[in-house]
N, C-alpha and C positions, 0 to 999 in steps of 0.2 A: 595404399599399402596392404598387402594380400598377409605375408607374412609376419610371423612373430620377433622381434628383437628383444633378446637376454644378453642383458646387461653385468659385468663383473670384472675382476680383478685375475692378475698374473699370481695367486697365492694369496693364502688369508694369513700367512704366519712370517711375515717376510719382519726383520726386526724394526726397521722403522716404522712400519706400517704397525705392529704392537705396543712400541713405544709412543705413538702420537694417536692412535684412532681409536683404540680399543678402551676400556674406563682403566681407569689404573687397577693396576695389582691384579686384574683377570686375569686366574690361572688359566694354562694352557690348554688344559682341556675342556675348559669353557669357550674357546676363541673359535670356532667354528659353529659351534651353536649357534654363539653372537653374529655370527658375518651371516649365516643364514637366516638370521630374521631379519635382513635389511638386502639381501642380495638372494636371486634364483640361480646363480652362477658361479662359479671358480675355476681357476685352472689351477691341476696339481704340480707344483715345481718340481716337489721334492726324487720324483720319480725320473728327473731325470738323472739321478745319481748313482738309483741303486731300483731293484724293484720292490717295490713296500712289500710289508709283513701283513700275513692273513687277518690276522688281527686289527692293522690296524685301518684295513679297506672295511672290514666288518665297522667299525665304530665310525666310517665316514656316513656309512649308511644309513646307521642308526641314529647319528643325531641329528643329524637334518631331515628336513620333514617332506613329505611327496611335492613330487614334480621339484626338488632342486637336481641341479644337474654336474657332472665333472666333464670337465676335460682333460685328458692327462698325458702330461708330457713322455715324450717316449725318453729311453737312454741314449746318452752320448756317444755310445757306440753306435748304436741303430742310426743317430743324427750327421756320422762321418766324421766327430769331435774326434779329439785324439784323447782317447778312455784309458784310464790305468785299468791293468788285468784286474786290480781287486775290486773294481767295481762290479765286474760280472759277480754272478753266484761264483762260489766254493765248487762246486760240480761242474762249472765249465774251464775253469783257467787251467786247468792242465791239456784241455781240448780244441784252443785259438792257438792261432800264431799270431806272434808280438811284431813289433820292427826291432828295429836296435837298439829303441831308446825304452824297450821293455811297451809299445803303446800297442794295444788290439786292433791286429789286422781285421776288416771288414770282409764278410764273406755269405755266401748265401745260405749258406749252413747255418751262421750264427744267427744271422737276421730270423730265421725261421726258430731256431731254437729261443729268442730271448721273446717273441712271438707269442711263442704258445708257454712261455712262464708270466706275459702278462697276463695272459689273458685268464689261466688260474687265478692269480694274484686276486684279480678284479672282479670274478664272479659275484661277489658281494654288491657289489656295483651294478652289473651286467645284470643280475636277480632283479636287482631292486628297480629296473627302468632308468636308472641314474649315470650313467655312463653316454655322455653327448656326443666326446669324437677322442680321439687319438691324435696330440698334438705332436708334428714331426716337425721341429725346429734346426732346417738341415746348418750344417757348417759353413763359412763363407769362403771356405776352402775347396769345398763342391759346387763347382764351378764350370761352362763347358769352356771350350769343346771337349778337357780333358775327362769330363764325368758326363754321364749321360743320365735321365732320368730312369731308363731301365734297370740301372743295376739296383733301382727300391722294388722292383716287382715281384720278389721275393717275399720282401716283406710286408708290402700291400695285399698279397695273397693271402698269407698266412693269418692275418687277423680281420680280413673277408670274414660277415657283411658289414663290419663295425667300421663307419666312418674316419680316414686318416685325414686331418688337417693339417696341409706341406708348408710352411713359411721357408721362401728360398729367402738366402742372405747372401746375392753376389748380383749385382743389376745385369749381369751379365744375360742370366737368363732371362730379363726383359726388353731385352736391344730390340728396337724395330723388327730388325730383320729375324728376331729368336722368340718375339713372345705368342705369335698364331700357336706355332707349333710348340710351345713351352703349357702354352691353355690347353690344347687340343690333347695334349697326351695327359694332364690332372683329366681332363674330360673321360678320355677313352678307359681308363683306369677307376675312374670312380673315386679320384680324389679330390677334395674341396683345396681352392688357392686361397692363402691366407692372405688379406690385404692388410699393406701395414701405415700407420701413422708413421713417419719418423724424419728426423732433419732431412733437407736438399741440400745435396754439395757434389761436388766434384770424387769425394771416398765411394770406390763400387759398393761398399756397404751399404750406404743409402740409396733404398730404394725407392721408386716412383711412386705415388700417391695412387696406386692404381687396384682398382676394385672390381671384380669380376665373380660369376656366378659359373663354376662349375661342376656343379654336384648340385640337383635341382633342391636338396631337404636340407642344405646345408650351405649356409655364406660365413666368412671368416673376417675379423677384423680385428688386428692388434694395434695399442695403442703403444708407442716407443717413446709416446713426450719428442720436441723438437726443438733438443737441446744440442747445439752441432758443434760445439766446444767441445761439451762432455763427452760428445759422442766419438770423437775422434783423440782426444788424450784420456779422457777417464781412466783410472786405474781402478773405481769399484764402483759397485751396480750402482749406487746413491750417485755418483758422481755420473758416471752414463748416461743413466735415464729417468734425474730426475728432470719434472716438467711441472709447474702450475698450469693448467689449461686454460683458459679464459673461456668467459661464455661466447665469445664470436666461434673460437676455435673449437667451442664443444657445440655450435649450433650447425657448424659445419659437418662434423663428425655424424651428427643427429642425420643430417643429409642424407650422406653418403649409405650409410643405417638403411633408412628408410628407402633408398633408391636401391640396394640390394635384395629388400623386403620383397621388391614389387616380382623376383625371379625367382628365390629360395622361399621354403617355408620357415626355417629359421638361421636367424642371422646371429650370430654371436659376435659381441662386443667386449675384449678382455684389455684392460689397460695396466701396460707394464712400465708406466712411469714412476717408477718405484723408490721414493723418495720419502721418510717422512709418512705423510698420511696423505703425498701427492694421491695415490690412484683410487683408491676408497669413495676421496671429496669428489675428482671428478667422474666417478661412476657414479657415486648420489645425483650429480648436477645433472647428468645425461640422462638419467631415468625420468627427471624431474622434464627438461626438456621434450622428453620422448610422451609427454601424459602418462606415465607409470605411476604417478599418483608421489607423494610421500617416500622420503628413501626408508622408511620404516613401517613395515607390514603390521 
């Protein structure tokens, strides 16, 4: 293994995951501290809602200690979700066109504008060395043949040379006959493919267990839990994707890691089985597995 594997979680603030891992009664502005003295990693959720306050990317900064790193989720809009206008900033919503149900039409104009107010936002991050990649969790409504991967080329421009990590959600783009050219174009682009953990079934949602190296400094791996009940009626994220992992299933995981490792220089591992104090334990377990020593620095 040439490459480094970082290890961490879908959000350090997510409410079960506070309710069951954290010590009781640790205020909230303690809870990142805390996650960073047992983790070199996180992905930010919350960003995919709204784009964080100056202030509060300043204080991500500051209280974690060098060499911890973010990922951070792009907006709903940017991902092809169907975004309410008030998500954007106040200085764009009189500037998008909605559909009829009031939802933001996607366009290259915007992609580029919500772009370059990350990447403000983030400077505190982007200073500090602490900014790993730009999570883009697309829709499973972007899908082909109707959606092509070009129309993100926009917004892969715009936030050029900072690493975009694409998780598709439609297996569509991995059919036989669609995944060469599904790789080749993250390849030619300079985007990392996110490989996902998540149930097998018959729903285009779940997708193949498949892992792949296209961005040589950058490998991608989400953990979805392989809950295929939840996954398919779930009415909330607990119900979705929660997963106990087992150590067969985390030795595997460990694999798969390390078979990455041997192409990228670093490989991120984020587990979004987010249940409880599901993804924490099995990120402690993995690290433990991987010789990362002790889930506690």
């Amino acid at each position: 293994m040439s490459g480094q594997v970082v290890v961490g979680t879908s959000s350090w603030a997510d409410p079960g995951f506070v309710a069951e891992w954290y010590p009781p009664k640790l205020p909230a502005a303690e809870q990142l501290p805390y996650y960073a003295e047992r983790f070199a990693a996180v992905e930010v959720n919350t960003t995919y809602y709204a784009i964080p306050a100056a202030a509060t990317v300043e204080r991500w900064a500051e209280v974690t200690p060098a060499g911890f790193t973010f990922d951070v989720k792009l907006h709903q809009a940017l991902s092809r979700h169907s975004a309410q206008l008030d998500s954007l900033p106040k200085a764009l919503r009189d500037r998008v066109e909605t559909t009829p149900r009031g939802r933001v039409r996607p366009s290259p104009a915007l992609d580029r504008e919500l772009a370059e107010r990350y990447l403000k936002a983030l400077e505190p991050l982007i200073d500090a060395g602490k900014l790993s990649s730009f999570l883009l969790q697309l829709s499973p409504a972007f899908k082909p043949p109707g959606k092509r991967l070009d129309e993100l080329d926009d917004l892969l421009g715009a936030l050029a040379p900072h690493p975009v990590a694409i998780e598709l959600r439609h297996r569509a783009w991995l059919h036989d006959e669609r995944r060469a050219d599904t790789l080749a174009w993250l390849e030619e682009h300079g985007a990392a493919f996110v490989g996902v953990d998540a149930p097998q079934g018959k729903p285009p949602t779940m997708l193949p267990r498949l892992d792949a190296v296209t961005r040589p400094d950058l490998a991608y791996l989400r953990l979805h839990g392989r809950n295929a009940r939840g996954w398919v009626k779930g009415r909330t994220v607990a119900e979705r994707f929660g997963y106990r992992y087992d150590d067969a299933e985390l030795e595997e995981i460990a694999e798969r890691a390390e078979r990455l490792a041997e192409e990228a220089d670093t490989v991120r591992v984020m587990f979004n089985n987010n249940r409880g104090d599901d993804a924490p334990v099995a990120a402690q377990r993995l690290r433990e597995l991987l010789g990362q020593g002790p889930a506690e620095r």
